[in-house]
N, C-alpha and C positions, 0 to 999 in steps of 0.2 A: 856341698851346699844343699840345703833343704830344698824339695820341690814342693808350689805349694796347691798345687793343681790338685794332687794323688795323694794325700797322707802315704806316709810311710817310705815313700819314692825319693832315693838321692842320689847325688854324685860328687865323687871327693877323686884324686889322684893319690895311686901309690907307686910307688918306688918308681914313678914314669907311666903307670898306667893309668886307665881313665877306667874306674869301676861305677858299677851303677846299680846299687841294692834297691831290688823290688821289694814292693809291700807285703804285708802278708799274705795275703788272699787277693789272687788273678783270675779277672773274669770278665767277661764281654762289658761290664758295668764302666770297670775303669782302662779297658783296654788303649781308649784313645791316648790317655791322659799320658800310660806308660810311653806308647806306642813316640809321643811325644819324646818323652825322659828318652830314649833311647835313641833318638834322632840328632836331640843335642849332644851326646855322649859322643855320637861319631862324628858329627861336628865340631867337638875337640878337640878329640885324635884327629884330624887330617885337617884342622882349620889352621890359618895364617900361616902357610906358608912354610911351617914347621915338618921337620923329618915324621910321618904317620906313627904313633902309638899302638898299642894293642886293648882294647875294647873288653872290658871284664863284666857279666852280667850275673849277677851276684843271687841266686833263687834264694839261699838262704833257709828258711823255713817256711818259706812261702807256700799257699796250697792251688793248687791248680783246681779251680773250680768250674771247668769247661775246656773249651779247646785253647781259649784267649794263648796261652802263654805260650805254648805250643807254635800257633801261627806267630805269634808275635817275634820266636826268635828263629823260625825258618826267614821269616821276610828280614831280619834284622841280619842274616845270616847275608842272605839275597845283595841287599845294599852295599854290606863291609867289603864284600868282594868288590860290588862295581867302584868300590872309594880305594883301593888295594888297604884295609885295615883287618888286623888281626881281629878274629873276635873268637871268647874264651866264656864258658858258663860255669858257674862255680854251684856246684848238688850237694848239701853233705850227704852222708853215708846213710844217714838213718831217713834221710825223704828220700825212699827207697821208689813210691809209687811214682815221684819225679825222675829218679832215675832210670825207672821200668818205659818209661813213655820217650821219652830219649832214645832207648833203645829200641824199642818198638816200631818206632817211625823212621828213625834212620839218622834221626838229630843227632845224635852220638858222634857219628861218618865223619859230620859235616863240621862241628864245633867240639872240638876239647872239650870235654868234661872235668874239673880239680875239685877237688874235696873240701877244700878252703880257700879265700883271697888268699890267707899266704903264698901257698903252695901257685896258685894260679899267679899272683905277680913276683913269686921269685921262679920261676922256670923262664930262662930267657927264648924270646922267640926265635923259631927257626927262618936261617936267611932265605931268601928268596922270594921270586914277585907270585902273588895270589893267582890260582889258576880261577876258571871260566867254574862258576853253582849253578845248579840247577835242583830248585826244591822243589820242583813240582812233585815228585813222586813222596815227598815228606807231605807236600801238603796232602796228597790222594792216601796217606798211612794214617794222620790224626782224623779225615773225613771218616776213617774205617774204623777209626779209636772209639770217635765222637758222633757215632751218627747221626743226633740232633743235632749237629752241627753242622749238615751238609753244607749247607747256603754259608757257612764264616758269617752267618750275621747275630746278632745278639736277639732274636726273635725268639730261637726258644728258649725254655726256663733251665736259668743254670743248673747243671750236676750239683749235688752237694758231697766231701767228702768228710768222713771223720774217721780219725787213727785212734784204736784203743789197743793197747799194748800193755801188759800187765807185768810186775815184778814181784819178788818174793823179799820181805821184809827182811827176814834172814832169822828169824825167832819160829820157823815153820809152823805158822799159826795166820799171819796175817798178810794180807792180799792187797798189794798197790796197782790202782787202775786208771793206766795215764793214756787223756784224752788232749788230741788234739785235731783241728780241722776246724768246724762249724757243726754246735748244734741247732737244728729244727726239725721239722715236720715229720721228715723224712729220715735223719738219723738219730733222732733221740727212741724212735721206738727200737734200732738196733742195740742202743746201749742198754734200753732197757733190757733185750734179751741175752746180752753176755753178761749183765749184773745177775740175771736170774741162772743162767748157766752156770755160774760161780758158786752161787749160793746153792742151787741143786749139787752142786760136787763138793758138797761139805765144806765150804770155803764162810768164813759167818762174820770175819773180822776184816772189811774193807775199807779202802782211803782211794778215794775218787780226786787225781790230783788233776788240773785242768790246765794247760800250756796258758799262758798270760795273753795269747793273742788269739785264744776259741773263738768264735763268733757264735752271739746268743743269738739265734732269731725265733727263738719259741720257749716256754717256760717250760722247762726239763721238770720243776719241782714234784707232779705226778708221778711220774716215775723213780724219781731219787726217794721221797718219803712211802711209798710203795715197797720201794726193798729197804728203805729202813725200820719201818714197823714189822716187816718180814721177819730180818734177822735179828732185831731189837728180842723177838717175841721169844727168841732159844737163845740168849744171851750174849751175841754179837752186838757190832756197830756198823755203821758207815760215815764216814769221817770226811766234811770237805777242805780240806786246807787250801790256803792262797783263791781263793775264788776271784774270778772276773770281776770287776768294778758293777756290772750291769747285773749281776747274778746275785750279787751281794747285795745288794738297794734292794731287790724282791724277799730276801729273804730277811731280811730285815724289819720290811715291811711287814713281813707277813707274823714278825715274831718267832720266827722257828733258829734264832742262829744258836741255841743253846742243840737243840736237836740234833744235829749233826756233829759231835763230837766224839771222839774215840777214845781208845784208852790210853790213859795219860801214860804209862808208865813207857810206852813203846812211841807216845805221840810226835818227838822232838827226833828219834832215830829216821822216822816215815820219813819226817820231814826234808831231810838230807837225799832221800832218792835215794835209788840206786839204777844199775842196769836191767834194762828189760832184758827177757830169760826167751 
């Protein structure tokens, strides 16, 4: 069932589990709302009287944009014990910086990590009744993460992150640069300096692909037409395909959506992705 608190927030049952997919993007903004969604989850699993469930919390793609998610599933850890319910957090492989922070802090220790709901609800849980948690030392590792975070309160200004991870077309010529996280203020001048790192390493034929849940909070177009008149200027492109809904209205407006186009010939192969290298 949809939550309608939190965009993006749900929970459904599988194969007898009670999963709880987070939003994309975790941050002291919507922490309550989660914080909620996760409360009811465990009042699933142990409500009416029924044999307890095991609690699956779903990161998904989600980006950790401060400590929020962090405390939210030490304390969430906290509670499952005092309910005796299993609780299990599903990281894929490639949200490695949520993997790195897990580990880091000792989140790891304390809750299962699986790489997928599958994987997370077909491993049956192990018998036996839940021993005695204690996160204080997790919550003293993200304080040490997060230092504007000391207080857990939403007072300072979120972290922002943004993942740019590049592939090779496979025509050893042109240069796929896949973004995702949030851009603004603060990460758009990075991307502008690995577009321009690219371009200084001979690289002249790019495709800037954007994950469908970026968050736009500042107009990147400065810098993207910046290295497009760049490499435009020795006979490259830069090419945006699948664009944000919010990205696309601006450029639209602005008249530029002819601008950004690449060379057809290799355009539809880009378009397929591949693995980052």
């Amino acid at each position: 069932m949809k939550d309608t608190t939190v965009p993006g927030l749900s929970i459904e049952t599988r194969r007898g589990f009670i999963v709880l997919s987070l939003p994309a993007q975790i941050s002291w903004q919507n922490y309550a709302g989660i914080r909620e969604g996760v409360s009811r989850a465990l009042s699933m699993a142990t409500g009416g009287g029924r044999r307890r469930t095991c609690v699956v919390v779903d990161f998904g793609d989600a980006v950790l944009l401060d400590a929020a998610g962090l405390v939210l599933l030490a304390r969430a850890e906290t509670r499952a014990q005092l309910l005796g319910c299993p609780l299990r957090a599903v990281v894929p492989a490639l949200s490695a910086h949520v993997r790195r922070a897990l580990h880091l802090t000792g989140l790891a220790q304390l809750v299962p990590v699986f790489p997928d709901v599958a994987a997370a609800t077909g491993t049956p849980v192990p018998a036996g009744t839940a021993g005695d948690v204690d996160t204080t030392h997790v919550l003293d590792a993200i304080r040490a993460l997060h230092p504007g975070d000391a207080g857990l309160t939403p007072t300072p200004p979120a972290r922002s992150e943004l993942m740019i991870t590049t592939t090779e077309a496979g025509d050893g010529d042109h240069t796929v640069v896949h973004l995702s996280g949030v851009l603004d203020e603060v990460t758009v001048p990075r991307l502008g300096e690995t577009l321009t790192t690219l371009v200084e390493g001979n690289l002249r034929h790019l495709m800037v692909r954007m994950h469908e849940r970026l968050g736009i909070r500042c107009d990147p177009l400065p810098i993207l037409l910046g290295i497009r008149w760049r490499v435009a200027a020795e006979g490259g492109c830069l090419a945006l395909p699948a664009l944000p809904a919010r990205l696309r209205e601006i450029i639209d407006r602005e008249g530029l959506g002819s601008v950004f186009t690449g060379c057809r010939s290799i355009e539809d192969r880009l378009l397929s992705g591949a693995e980052p290298v």
